[in-house]
LUMVEX-733471 format. One record per atom (N, C-alpha, C): residue number from 0; residue in three letters; y negated, x negated, z negated. Coordinates in steps of 0.1 Angstrom, whole numbers. Layout:
<domis>
> num_residuo_y_x_z
> NUM_Ala_Y_X_Z
...
</domis>
This chain:
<domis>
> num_residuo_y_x_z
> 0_Unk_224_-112_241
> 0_Unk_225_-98_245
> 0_Unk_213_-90_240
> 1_Unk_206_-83_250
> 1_Unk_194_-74_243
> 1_Unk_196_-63_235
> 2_Unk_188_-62_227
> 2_Unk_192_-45_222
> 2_Unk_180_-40_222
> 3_Unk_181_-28_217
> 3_Unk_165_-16_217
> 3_Unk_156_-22_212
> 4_Unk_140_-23_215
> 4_Unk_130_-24_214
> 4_Unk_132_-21_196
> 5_Unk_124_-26_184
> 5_Unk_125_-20_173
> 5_Unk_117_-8_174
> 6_Unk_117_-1_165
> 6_Unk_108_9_161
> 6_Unk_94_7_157
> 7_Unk_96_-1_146
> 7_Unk_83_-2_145
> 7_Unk_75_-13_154
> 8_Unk_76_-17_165
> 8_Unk_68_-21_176
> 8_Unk_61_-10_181
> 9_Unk_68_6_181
> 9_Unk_60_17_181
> 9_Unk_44_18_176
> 10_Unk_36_26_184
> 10_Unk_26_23_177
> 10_Unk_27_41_171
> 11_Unk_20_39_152
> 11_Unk_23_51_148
> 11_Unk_12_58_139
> 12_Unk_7_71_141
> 12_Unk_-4_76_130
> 12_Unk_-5_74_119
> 13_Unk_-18_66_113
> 13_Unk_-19_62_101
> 13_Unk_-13_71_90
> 14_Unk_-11_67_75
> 14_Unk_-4_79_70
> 14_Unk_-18_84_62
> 15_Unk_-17_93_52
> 15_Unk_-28_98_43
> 15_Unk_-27_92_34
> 16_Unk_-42_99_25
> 16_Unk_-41_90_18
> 16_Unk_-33_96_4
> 17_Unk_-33_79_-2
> 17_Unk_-22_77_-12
> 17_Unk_-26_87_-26
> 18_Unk_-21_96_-37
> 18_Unk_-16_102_-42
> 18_Unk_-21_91_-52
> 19_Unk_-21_98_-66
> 19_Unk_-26_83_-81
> 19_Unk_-16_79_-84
> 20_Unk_-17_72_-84
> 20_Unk_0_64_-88
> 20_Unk_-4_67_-102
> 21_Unk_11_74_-109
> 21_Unk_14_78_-122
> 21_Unk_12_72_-131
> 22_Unk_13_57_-128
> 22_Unk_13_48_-136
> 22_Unk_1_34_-140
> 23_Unk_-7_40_-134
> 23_Unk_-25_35_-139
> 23_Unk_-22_32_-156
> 24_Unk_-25_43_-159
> 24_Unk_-26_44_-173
> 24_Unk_-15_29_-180
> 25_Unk_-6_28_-177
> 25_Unk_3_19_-183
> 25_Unk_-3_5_-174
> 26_Unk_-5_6_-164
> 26_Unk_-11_-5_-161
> 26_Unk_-24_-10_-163
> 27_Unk_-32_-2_-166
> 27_Unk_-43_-8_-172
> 27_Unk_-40_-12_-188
> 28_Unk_-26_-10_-195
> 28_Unk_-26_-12_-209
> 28_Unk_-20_-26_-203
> 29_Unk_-13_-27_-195
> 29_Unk_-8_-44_-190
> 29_Unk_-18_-52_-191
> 30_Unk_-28_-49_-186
> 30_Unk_-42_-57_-181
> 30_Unk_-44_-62_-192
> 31_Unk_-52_-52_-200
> 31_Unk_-58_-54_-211
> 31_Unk_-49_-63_-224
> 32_Unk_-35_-59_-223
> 32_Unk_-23_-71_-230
> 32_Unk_-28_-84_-226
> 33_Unk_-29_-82_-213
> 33_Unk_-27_-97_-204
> 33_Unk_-40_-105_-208
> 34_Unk_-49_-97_-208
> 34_Unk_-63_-105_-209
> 34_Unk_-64_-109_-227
> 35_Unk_-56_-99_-234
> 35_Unk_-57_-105_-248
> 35_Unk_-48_-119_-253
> 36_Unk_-43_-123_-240
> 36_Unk_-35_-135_-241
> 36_Unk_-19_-131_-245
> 37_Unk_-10_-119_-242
> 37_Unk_-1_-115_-249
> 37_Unk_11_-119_-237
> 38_Unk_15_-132_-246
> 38_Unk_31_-138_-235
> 38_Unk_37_-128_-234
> 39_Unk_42_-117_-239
> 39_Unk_52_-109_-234
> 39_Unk_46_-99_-224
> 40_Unk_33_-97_-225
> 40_Unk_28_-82_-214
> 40_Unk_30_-95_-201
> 41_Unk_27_-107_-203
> 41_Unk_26_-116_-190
> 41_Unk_43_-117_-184
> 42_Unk_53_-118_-196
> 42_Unk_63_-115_-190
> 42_Unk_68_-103_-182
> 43_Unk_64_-92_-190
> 43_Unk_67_-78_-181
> 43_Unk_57_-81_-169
> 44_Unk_52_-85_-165
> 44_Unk_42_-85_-152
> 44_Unk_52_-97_-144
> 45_Unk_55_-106_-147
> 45_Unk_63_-109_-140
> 45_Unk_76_-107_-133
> 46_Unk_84_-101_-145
> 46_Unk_98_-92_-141
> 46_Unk_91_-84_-134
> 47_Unk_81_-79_-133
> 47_Unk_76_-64_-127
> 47_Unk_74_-68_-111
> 48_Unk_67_-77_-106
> 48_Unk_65_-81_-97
> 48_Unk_70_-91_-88
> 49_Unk_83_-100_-96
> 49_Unk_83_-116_-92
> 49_Unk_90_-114_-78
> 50_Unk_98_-102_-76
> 50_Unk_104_-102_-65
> 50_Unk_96_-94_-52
> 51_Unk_84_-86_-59
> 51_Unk_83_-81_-46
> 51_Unk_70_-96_-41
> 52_Unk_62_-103_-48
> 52_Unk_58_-111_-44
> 52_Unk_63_-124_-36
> 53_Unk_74_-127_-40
> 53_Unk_85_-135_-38
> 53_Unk_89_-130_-23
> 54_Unk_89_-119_-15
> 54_Unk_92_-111_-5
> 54_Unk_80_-118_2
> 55_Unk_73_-111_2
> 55_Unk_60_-110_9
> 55_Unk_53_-123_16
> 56_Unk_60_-135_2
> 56_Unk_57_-152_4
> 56_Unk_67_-155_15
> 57_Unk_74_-148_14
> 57_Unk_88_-154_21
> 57_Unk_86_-148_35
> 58_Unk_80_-137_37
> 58_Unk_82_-132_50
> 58_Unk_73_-139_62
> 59_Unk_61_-146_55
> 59_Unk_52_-151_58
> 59_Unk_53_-166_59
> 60_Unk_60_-174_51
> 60_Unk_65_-184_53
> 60_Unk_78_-190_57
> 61_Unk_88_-182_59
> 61_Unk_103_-182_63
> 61_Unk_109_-193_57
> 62_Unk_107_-198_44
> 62_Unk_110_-213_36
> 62_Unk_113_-206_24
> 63_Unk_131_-207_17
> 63_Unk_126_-200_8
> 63_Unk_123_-209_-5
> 64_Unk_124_-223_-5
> 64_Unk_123_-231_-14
> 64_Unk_104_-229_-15
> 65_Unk_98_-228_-3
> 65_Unk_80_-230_-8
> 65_Unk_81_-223_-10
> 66_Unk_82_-207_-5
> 66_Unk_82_-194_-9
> 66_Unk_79_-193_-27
> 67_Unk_92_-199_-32
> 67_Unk_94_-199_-41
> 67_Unk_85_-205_-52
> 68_Unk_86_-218_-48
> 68_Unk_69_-224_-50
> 68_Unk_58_-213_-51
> 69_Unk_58_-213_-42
> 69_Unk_38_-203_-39
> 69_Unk_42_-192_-47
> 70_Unk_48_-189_-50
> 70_Unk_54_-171_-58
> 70_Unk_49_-180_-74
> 71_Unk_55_-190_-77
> 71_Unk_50_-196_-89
> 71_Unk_37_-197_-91
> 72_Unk_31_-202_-83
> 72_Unk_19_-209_-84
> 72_Unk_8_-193_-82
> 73_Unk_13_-180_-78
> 73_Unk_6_-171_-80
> 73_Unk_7_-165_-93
> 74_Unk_15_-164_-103
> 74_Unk_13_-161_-115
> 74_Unk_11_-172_-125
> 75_Unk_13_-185_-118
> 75_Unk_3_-192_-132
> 75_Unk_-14_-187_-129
> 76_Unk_-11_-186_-117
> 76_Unk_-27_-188_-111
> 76_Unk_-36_-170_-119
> 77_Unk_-25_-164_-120
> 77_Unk_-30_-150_-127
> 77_Unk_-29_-153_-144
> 78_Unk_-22_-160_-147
> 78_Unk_-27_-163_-163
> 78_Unk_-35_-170_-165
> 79_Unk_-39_-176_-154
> 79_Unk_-53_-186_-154
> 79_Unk_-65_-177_-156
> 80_Unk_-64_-170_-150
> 80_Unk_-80_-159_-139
> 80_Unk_-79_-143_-146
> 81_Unk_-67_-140_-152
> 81_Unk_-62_-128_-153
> 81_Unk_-81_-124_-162
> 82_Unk_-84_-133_-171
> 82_Unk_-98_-123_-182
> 82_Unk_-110_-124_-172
> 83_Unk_-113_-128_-156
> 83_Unk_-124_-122_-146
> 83_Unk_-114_-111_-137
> 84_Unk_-104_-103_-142
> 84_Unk_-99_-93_-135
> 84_Unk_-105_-84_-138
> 85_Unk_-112_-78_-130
> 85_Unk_-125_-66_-135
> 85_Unk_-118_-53_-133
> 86_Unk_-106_-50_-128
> 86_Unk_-101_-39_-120
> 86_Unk_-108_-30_-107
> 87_Unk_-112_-40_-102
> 87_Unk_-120_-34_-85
> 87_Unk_-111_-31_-78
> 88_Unk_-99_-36_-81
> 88_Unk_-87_-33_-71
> 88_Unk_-75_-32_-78
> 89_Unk_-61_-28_-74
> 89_Unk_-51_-25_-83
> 89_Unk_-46_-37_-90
> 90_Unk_-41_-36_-99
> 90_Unk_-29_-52_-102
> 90_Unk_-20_-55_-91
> 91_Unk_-14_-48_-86
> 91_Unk_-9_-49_-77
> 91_Unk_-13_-58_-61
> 92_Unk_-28_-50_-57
> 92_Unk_-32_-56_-47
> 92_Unk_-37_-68_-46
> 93_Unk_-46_-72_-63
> 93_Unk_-47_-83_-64
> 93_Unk_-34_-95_-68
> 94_Unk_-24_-90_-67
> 94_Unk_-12_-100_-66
> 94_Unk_-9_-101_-51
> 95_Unk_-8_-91_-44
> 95_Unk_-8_-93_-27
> 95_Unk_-20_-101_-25
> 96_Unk_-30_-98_-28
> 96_Unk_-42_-107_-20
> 96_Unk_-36_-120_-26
> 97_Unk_-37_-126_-35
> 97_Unk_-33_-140_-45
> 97_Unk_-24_-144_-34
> 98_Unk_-12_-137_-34
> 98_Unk_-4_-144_-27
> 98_Unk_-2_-151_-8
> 99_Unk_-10_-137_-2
> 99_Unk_-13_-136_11
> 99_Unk_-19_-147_11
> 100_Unk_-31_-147_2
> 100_Unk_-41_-158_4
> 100_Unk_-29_-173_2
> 101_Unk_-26_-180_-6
> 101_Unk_-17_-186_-6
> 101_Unk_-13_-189_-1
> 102_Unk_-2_-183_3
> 102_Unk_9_-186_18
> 102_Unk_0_-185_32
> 103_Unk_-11_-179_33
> 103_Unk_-21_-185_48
> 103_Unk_-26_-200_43
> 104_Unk_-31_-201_31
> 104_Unk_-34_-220_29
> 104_Unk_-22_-222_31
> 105_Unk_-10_-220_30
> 105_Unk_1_-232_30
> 105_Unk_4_-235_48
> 106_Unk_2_-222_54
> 106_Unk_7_-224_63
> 106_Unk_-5_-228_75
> 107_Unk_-17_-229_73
> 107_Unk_-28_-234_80
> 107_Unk_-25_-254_74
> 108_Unk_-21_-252_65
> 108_Unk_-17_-270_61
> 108_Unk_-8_-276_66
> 109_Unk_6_-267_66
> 109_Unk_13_-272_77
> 109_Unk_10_-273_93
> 110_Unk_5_-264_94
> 110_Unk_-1_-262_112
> 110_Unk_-4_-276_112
> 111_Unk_-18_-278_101
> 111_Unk_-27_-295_103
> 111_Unk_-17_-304_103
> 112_Unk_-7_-304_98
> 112_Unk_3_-318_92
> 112_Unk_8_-320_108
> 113_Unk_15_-306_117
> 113_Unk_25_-306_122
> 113_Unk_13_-312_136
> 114_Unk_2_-308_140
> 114_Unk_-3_-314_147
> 114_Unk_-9_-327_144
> 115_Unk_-10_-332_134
> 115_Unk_-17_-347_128
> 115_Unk_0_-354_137
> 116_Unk_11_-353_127
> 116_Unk_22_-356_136
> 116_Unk_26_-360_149
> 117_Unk_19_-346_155
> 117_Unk_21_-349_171
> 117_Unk_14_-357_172
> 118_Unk_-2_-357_171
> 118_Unk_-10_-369_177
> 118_Unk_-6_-380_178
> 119_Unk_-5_-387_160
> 119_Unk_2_-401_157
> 119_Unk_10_-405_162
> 120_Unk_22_-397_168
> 120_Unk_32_-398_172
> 120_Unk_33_-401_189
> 121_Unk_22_-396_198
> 121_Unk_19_-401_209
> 121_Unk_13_-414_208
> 122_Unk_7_-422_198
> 122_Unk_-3_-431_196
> 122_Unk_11_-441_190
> 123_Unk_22_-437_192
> 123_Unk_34_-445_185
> 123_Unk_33_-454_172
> 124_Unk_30_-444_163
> 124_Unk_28_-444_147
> 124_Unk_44_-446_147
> 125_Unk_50_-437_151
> 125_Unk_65_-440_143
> 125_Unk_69_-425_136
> 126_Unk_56_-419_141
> 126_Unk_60_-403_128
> 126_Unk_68_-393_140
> 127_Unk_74_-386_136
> 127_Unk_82_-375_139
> 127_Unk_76_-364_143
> 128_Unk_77_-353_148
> 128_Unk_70_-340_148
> 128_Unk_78_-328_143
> 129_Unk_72_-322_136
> 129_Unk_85_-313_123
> 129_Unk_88_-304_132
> 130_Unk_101_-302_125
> 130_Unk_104_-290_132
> 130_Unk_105_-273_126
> 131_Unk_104_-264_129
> 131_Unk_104_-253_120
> 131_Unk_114_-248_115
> 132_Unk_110_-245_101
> 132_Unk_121_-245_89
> 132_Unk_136_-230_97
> 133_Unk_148_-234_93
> 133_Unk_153_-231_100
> 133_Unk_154_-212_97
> 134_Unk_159_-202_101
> 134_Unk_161_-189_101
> 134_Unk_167_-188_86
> 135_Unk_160_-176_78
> 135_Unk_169_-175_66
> 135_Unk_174_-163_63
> 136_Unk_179_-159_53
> 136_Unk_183_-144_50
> 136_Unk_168_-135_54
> 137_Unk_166_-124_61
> 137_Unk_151_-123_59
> 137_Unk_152_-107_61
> 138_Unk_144_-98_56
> 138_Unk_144_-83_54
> 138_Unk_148_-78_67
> 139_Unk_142_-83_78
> 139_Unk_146_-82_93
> 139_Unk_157_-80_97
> 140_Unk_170_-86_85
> 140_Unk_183_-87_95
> 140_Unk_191_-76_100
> 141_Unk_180_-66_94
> 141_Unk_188_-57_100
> 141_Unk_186_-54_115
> 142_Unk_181_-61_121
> 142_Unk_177_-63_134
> 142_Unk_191_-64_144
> 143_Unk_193_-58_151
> 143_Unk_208_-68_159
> 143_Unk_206_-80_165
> 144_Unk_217_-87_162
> 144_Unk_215_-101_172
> 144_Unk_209_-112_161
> 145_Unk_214_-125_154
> 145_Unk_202_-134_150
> 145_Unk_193_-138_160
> 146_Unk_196_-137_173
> 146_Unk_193_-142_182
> 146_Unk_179_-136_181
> 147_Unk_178_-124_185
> 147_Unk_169_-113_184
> 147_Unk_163_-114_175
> 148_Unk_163_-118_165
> 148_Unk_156_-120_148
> 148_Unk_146_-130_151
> 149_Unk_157_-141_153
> 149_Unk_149_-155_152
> 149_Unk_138_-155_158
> 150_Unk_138_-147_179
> 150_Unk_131_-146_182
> 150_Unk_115_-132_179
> 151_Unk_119_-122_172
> 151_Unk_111_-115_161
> 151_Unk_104_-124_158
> 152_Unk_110_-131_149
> 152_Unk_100_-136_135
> 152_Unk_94_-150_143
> 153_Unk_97_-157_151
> 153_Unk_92_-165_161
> 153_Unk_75_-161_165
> 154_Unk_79_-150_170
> 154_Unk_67_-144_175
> 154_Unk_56_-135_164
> 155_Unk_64_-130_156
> 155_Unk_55_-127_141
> 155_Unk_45_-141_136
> 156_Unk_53_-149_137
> 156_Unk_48_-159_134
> 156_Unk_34_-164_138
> 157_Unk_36_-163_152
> 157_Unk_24_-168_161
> 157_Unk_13_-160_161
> 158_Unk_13_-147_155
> 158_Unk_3_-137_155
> 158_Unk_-9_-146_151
> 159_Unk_-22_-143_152
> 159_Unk_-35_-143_140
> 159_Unk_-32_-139_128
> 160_Unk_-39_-148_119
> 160_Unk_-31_-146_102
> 160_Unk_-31_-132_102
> 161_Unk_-43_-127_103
> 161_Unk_-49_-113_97
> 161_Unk_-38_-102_101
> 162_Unk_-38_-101_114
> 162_Unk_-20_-97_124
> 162_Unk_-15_-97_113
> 163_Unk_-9_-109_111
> 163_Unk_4_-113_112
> 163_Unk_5_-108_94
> 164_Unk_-5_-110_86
> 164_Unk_-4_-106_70
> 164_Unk_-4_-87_70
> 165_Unk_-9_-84_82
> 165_Unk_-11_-64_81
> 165_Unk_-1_-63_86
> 166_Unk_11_-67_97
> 166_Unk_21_-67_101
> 166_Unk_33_-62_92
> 167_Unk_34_-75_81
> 167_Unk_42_-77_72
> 167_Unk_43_-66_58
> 168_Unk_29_-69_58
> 168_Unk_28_-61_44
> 168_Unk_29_-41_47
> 169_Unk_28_-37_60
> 169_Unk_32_-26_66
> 169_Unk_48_-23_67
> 170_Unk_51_-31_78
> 170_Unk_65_-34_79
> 170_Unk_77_-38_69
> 171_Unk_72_-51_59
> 171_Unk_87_-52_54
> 171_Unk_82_-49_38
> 172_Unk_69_-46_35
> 172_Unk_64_-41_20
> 172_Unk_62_-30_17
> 173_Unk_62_-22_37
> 173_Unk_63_-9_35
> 173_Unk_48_-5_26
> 174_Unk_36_-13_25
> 174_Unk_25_-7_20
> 174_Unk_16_2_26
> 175_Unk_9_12_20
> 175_Unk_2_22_30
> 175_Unk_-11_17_33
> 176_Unk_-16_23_45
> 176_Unk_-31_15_51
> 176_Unk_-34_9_45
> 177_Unk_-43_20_35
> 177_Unk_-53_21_21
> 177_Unk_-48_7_13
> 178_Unk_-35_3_11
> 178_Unk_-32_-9_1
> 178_Unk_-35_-21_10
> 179_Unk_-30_-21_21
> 179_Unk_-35_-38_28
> 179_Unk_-46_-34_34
> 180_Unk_-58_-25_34
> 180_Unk_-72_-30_38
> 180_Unk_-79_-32_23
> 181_Unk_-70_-31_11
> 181_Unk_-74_-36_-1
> 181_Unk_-71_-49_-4
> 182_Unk_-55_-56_3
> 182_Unk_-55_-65_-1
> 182_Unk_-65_-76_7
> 183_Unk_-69_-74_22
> 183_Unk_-70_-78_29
> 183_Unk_-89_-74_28
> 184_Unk_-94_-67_20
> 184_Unk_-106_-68_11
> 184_Unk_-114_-62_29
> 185_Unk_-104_-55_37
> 185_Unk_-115_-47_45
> 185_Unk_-114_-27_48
> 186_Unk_-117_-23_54
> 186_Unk_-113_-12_58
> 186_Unk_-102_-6_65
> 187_Unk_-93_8_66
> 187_Unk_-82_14_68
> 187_Unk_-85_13_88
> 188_Unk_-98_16_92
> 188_Unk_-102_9_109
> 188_Unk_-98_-1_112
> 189_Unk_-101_-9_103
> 189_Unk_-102_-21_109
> 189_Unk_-82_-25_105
> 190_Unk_-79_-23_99
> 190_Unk_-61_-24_96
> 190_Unk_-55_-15_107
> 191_Unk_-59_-6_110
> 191_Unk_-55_1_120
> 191_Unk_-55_-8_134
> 192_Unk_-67_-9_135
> 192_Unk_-68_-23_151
> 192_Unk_-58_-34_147
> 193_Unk_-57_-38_132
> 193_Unk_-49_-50_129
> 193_Unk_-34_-44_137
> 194_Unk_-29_-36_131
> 194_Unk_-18_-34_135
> 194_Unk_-14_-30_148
> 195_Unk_-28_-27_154
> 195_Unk_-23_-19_170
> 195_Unk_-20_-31_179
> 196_Unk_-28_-42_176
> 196_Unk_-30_-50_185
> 196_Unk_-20_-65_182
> 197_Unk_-12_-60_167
> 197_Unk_0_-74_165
> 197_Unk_9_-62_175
> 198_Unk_12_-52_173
> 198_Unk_24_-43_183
> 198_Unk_20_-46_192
> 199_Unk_7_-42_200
> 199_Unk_8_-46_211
> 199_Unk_13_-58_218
> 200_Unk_7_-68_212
> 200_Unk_10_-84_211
> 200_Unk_24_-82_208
> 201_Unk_34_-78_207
> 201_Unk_43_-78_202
> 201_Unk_54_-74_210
> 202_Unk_49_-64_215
> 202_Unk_60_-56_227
> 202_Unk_54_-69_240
> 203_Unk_43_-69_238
> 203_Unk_41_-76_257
> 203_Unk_55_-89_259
> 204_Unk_52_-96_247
> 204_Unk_59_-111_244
> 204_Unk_73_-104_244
> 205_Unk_78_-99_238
> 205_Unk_94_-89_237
> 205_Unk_100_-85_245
> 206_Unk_91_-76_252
> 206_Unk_95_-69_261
> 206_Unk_108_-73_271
> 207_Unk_105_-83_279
> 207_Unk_119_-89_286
> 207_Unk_129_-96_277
> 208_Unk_129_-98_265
> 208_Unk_140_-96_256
> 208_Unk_150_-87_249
> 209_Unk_140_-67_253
> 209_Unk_146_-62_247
> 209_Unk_148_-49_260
> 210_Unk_160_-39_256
> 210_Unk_158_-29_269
> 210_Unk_156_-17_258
> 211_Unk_152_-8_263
> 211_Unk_152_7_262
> 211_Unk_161_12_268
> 212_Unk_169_23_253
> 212_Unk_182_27_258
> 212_Unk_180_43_260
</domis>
């Protein structure tokens, strides 16, 4: 059964810009903990973040077992690297970038695996061709219909990374411009075309799945 086009397939005026976040000051005393090697300031950075990174992995990779993985492997990877954190960008963004970056290698690896697969597999290797990990709890559900979801995130999927990472981090992280042309290390223009052109791409492919009521 179809239901209404979402909303945010809407295309919508960038917002302004962002306001200081109140909490710099305490975050740069995190940093500076973190860089003096301090396991507990590393713990509060982790409680602080593990779930909204943990989101972001997941939205992007729809697995929540690797998700879970790659969410790990971004905060060992920040007590590795945390003393070349110069603060050119927030703590924050540089945990979105870490992880975005991340979950695009995982998922450019799988692409290679699932086509190596196919090939072999015409050449009668004996290998399988994977199939895509199945639908899981996902911020979306508020979507009507799984039906409707599945096919969402189907097509989220298929975007261009860049799409498909400004998509997400708008949409289900709810971040403003300014934060994913930071994470995404370009300009609020150029995130703007990102997002016009995944909506676009987005309503065309949809569209005879969904009606206006």
């Amino acid at each position: 059964m179809a239901c209404a086009i979402p909303l945010f397939l809407v295309d919508e005026p960038p917002v302004g810009p962002c306001l200081m976040d109140p909490a710099v000051a305490a975050e740069a005393e995190l940093v500076a903990q973190l860089q003096q090697g301090s396991e507990a300031a590393f713990r509060t950075l982790v409680e602080r973040y593990q779930d909204r990174i943990y989101r972001v992995v997941l939205s992007l990779l729809r697995s929540p077992e690797e998700a879970e993985d790659v969410a790990q492997e971004v905060f060992v990877e920040v007590h590795q690297t945390i003393s070349r954190f110069r603060g050119e960008a927030g703590l924050s963004t540089w945990l979105y970038r870490l992880a975005t970056s991340r979950a695009l290698k995982n998922l450019r690896r799988a692409r290679a695996k699932k086509r190596f697969a196919y090939f072999t597999s015409l050449l009668g290797f004996g290998n399988e061709v994977l199939h895509e990990a199945p639908t899981h709890a996902h911020p979306l559900a508020l979507l009507e219909g799984q039906q409707q979801l599945g096919l969402l995130l189907e097509h989220i999927a298929r975007l261009p990374d860049q799409q498909q990472v400004a998509f997400t981090l708008r949409h289900e992280q709810e971040l403003s411009y300014e934060q994913i042309a930071a994470v995404l290390n370009t300009t609020v223009p150029a995130v703007e075309s990102l997002l016009f052109r995944a909506r676009k791409t987005l309503r065309t492919r949809l569209q005879p799945h969904f009606r206006h009521d």
